[in-house]
MARLUMDREN-721419 format. One line per 5 residues: number of its first residue (from 1); their letters; for each residue x, y, z of N, C-alpha, C. Coordinates in Angstrom, 3 decimals, padded with zeros to 6 digits. Example, Ala and Ser with C-alpha at 12.3 -4.5 7.8 and 13.67 -1.06 7.14 Angstrom:
<nodes>
1> AS> 013.190,-005.690,007.800,012.300,-004.500,007.800,013.200,-003.300,007.800 ~ 012.850,-002.250,007.080,013.670,-001.060,007.140,012.900,000.030,007.870;
</nodes>
This chain:
<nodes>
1> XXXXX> 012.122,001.463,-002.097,011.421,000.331,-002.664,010.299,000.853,-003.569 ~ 010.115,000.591,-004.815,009.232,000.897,-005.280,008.118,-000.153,-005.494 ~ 006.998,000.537,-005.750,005.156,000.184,-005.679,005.173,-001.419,-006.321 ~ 004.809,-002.189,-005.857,004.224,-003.287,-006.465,003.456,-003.621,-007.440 ~ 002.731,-002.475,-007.573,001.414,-002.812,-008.752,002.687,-002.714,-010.046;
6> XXXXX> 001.956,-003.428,-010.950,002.335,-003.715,-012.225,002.632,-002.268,-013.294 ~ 003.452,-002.193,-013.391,003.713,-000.540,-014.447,003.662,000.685,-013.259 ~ 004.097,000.837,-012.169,003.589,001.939,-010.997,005.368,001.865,-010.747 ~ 006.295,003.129,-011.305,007.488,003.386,-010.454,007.377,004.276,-009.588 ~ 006.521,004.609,-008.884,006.479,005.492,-007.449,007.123,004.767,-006.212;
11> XXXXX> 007.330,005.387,-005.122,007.950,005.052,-003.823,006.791,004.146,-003.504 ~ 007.139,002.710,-002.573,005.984,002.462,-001.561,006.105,002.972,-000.668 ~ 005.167,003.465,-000.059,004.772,004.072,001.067,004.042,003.143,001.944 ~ 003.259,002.597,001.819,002.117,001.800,002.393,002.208,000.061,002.378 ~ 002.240,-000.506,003.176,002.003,-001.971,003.373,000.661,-002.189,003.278;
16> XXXXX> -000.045,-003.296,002.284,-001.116,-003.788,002.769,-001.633,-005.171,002.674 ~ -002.214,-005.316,004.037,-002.426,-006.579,004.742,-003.886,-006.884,004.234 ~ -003.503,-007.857,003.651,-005.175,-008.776,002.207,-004.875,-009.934,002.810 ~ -006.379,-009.989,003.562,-006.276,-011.506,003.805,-006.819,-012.483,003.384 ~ -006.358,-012.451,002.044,-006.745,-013.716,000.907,-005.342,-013.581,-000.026;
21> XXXXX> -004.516,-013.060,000.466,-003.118,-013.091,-000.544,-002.451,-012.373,000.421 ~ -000.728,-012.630,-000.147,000.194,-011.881,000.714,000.207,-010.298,000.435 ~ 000.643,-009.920,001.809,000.839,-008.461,001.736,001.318,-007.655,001.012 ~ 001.469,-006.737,000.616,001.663,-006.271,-000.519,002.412,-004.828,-000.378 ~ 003.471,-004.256,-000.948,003.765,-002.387,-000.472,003.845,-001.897,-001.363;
26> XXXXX> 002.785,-001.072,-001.559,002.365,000.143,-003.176,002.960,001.296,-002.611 ~ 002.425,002.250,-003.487,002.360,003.743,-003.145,000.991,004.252,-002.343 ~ 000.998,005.319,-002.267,-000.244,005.781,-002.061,-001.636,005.696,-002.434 ~ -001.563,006.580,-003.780,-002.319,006.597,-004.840,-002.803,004.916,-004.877 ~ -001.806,003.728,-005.234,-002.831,002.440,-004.994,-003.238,001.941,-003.966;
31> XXXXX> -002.616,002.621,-002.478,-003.129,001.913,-001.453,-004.733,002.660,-001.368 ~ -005.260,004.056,-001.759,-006.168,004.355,-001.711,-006.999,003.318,-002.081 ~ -007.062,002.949,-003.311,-007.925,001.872,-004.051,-008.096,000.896,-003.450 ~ -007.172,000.499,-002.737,-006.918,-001.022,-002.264,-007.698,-001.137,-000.833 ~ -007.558,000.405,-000.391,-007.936,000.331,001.268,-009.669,000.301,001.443;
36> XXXXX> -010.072,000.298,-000.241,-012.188,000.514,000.189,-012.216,-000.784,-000.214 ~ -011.187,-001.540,-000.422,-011.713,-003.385,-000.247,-011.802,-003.770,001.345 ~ -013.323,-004.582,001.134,-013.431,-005.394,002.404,-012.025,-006.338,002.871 ~ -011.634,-006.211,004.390,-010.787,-006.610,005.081,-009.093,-006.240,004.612 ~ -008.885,-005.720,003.526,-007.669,-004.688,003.421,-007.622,-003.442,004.597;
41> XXXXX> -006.121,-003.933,005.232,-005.747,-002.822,006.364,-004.275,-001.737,005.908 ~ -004.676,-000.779,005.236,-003.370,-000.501,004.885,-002.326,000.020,006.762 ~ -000.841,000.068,006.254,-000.467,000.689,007.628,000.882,001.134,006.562 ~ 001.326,002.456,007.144,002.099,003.210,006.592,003.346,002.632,007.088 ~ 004.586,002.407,005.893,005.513,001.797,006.413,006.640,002.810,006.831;
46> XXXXX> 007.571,002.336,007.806,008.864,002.915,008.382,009.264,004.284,008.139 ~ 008.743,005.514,008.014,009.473,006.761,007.842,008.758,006.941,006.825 ~ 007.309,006.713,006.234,006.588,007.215,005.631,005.143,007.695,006.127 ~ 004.718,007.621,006.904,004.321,008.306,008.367,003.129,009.493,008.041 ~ 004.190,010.318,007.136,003.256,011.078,006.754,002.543,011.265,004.884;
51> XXX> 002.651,010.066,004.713,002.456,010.073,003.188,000.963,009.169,002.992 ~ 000.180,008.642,004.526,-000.556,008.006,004.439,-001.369,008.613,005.769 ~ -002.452,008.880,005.440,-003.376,009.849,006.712,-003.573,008.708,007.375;
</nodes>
């Protein structure tokens, strides 16, 4: 599955749970960004485990 953000063909790696909009599965690199917003929980999805500390 690739990244959600707009113009990003990388793997998602990461689910993240915004609770003011639906969840969302980027890559890495945007879940970083995404994860120093207040109440964003990233959680690493299914067999990507190790692509998200």
């Amino acid at each position: 599955m690739e990244c959600e953000e707009e113009g990003c063909d990388a793997e998602a790696a990461v689910e993240l749970h915004i609770p003011w909009d639906a969840n969302v599965r980027v890559c890495p690199g945007h879940a970083r960004t995404w994860a120093q917003k207040d109440g964003v929980v990233p959680e690493p999805m299914d067999g990507h485990e190790d692509a998200w500390p």
